[in-house]
N, C-alpha and C positions, 0 to 999 in steps of 0.2 A: 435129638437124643432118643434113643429106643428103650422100648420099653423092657422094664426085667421081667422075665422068664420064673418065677419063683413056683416050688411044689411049695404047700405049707399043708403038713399034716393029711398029706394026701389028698386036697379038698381045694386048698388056694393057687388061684392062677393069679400074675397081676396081667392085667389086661386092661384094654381100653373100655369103656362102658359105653353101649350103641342102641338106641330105641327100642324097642320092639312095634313093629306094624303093623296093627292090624283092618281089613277090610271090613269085618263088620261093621252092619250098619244098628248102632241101638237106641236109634231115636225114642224118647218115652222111658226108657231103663232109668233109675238112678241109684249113685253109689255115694253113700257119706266116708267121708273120711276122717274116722276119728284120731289125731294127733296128741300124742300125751304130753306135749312138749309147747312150743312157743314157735310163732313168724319171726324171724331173725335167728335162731337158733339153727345154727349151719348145721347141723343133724337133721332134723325136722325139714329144711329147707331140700336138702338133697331127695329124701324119701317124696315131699312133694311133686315136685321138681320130675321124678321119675314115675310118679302116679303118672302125671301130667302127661308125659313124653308115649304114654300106652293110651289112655283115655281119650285124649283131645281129639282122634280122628273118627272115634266111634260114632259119636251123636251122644252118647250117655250121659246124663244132666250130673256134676260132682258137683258136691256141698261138701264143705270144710270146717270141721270143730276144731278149737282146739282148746285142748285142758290144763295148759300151762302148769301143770305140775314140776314142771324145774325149778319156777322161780315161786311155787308156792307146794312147799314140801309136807304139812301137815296130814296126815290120814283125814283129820275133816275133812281138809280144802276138798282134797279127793276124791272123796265120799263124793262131797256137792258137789264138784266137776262132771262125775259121774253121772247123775243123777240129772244132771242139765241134760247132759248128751244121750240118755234114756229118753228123757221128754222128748227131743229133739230128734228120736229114731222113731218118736211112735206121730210126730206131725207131720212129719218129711217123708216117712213109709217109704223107704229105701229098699231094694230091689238085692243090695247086699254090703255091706259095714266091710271097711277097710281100718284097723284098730295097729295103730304104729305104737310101737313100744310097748314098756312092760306095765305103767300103769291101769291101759285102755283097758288090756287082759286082765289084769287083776283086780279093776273096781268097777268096769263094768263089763269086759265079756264073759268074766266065770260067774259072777254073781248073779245076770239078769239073762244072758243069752246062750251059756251051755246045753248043747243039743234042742236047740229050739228050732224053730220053722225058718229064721233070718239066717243066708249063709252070711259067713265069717270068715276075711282073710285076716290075721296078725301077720306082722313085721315086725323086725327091731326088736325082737323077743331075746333075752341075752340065754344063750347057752341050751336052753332047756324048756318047750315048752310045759312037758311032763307036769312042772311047777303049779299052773293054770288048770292043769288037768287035759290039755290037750293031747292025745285029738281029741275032739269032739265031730260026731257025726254030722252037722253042721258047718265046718271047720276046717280051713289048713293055712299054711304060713310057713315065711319062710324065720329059721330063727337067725341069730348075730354070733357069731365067735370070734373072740380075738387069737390071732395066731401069736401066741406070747411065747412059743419054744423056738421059732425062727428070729424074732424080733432081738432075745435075749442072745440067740447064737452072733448074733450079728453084732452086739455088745460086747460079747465078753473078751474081745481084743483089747478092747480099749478099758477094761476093769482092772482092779486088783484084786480081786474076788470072787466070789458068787452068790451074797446078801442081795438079794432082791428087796427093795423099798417101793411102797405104792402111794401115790399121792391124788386122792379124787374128792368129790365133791363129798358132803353129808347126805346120803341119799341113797334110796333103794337100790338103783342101778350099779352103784359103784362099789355096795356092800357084796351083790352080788354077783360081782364078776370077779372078785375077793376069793369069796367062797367056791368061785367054781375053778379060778386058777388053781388051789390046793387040791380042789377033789382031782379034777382033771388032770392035773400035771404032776398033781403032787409036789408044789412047789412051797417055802414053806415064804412067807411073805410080811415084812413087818410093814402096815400101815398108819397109812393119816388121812383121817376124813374133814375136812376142812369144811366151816363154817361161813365163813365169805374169805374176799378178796384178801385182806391183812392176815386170817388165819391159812389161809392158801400160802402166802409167802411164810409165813411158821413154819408150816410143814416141808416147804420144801428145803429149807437151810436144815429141818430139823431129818430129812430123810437120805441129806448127801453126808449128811455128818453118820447115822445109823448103819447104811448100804453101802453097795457098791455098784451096782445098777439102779435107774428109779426111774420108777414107770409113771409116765405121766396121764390118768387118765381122760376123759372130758372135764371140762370145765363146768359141762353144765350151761351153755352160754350166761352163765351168771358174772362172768366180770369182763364180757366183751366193753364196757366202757373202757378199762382198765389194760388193752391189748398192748401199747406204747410199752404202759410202764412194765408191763410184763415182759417184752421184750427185753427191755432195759435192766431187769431185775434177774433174770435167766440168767443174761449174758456175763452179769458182774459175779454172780453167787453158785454158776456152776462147776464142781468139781471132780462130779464124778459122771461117768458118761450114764443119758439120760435117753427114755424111747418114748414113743406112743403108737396108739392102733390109729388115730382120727386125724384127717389133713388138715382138720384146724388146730389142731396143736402143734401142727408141724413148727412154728414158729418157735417156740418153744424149747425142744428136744432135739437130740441131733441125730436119732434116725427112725423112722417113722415108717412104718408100713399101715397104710392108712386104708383102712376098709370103706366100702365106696358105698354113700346111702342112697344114692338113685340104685345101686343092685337092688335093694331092699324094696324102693318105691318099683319098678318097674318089676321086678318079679309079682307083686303084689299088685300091681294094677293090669298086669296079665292073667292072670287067675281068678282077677273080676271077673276079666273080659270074657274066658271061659266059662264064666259061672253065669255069667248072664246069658251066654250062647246055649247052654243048655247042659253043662257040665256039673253032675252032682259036687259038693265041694271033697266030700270024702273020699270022691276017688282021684286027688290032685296029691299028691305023694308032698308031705312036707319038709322043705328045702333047707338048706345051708348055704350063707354066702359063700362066693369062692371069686372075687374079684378085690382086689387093692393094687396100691401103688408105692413103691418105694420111693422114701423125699429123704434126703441127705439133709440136714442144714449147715451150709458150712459158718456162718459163722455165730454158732455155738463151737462146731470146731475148732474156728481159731482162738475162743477164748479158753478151748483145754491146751489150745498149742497141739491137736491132734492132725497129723497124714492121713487121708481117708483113700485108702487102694485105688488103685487108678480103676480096679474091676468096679468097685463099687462104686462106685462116681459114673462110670457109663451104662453100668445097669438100670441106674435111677431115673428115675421117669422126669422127677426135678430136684431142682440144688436150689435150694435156699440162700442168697449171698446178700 
């Protein structure tokens, strides 16, 4: 099945994701990678994953944090997470900080390494690094946007409406990609920020009932134990048609244009590799993803009783059955 051709906002191609190669040699270099997230956390795993796919042929020693801040949401936690992974840049004297997501930037690259001597790539930055204060002399990355005005176009066949419902985790990331779909789009958004797994099911009976589209966002890898029953619980309780940006929620939602986090890892572990070669970081232009994939799921379809156009069914990269 081939894959679809999609503009999104002048910026997204879906396309395939393919290594970047490189021949340097940088035996002696090393690069931390700080993760704000968890191992097993299919986010975190793919940004790895694509570090990995740029890095592994250089010779450059990678060390891996991670700060778990998904499954521990307190400003404490974070603080302390932070704070580890400070000590652990000043014993490991890293050559240059790889900082995934929005916590790394916000508790520990604007507070301890803005414009300092260590360069800095972030990733997985939602919308805006502006936020953080970036750039920083220092500093570049690439940031995350969801294409939410294609995603919905591609819904609104199957609505009665145009109430848009958000359903995401209790957390930073989810508040602010809330906020930046209104500034950005202008779109006006009734949400539910769910507490765990039973409040997750709340919200979503309570967002088909409020909407008429409802966006699914990450889960946070916080109820991967729970994936069956979610499954199970989708399929009986959905009523109105449902999207997401991330291809692990594809299961879930029944059309998905899912943003690819090896682009994230691999743009970012390319701009080490430059920055170790001798490429100041300032002068690395900071980027925008522009690669996903469109996933159908048919059977959430069959449980609206929905036809999915033949276009759209060969455009997609994969069908969920």
């Amino acid at each position: 099945m081939k894959k679809a051709i999609l503009i999104i906002a002048g910026l997204f191609l879906i396309t395939l994701v393919s290594p970047i190669s490189w021949a340097a040699d940088l035996g002696g270099k090393k690069i931390l990678f700080v993760d704000s997230y968890h191992e097993g956390y299919a986010w975190s795993d793919g940004i790895t994953q694509g570090i990995k796919d740029v890095v592994s042929s250089t010779g450059a020693n990678l060390k891996i944090f991670r700060m778990d801040t998904k499954r521990n949401g307190s400003d404490e936690f974070k603080t302390q997470a932070a704070l580890k992974a400070k000590a652990l840049i000043e014993e490991f004297k890293p050559d240059v900080v790889i900082a995934a997501d929005d916590n790394a930037s916000k508790f520990l690259i604007m507070p301890f390494y803005k414009n300092a001597d260590l360069p800095v790539v972030f990733c997985g930055v939602n919308w805006d690094g502006g936020v953080y204060g970036y750039p920083y002399k220092n500093a570049t990355g690439m940031v995350e946007v969801t294409p939410m005005p294609q995603l919905i176009e591609q819904l609104k066949p199957f609505a009665e409406g145009e109430k848009i419902g958000f359903l995401g985790p209790d957390m930073l990331t989810s508040r602010k990609e809330v906020d930046n779909l209104k500034k950005t789009f202008g779109l006006q958004v009734a949400t539910y920020f769910a507490k765990d797994f039973e409040d997750w099911k709340k919200g979503f009976k309570q967002m088909q009932e409020q909407a008429d589209i409802v966006y699914l966002d990450t889960d946070g890898g916080l109820y991967k134990d729970h994936a069956d029953e979610m499954k199970s619980f989708v399929e009986s309780n959905t009523i109105k048609p449902t999207g997401a940006s991330y291809d692990f929620m594809a299961p879930y939602a029944l059309i998905t244009f899912a943003k690819i986090a090896r682009e994230q890892g691999q743009w970012a572990g390319d701009a080490a590799v430059k920055i170790l070669s001798g490429t100041p970081a300032s002068t690395i232009p900071i980027a925008q993803n522009k690669e996903g994939e469109l996933i159908i799921n048919a059977r959430i379809a069959g449980a609206l009783d929905l036809e999915i156009p033949f276009e759209i069914l060969e455009s997609a990269g994969k069908i969920i059955e």
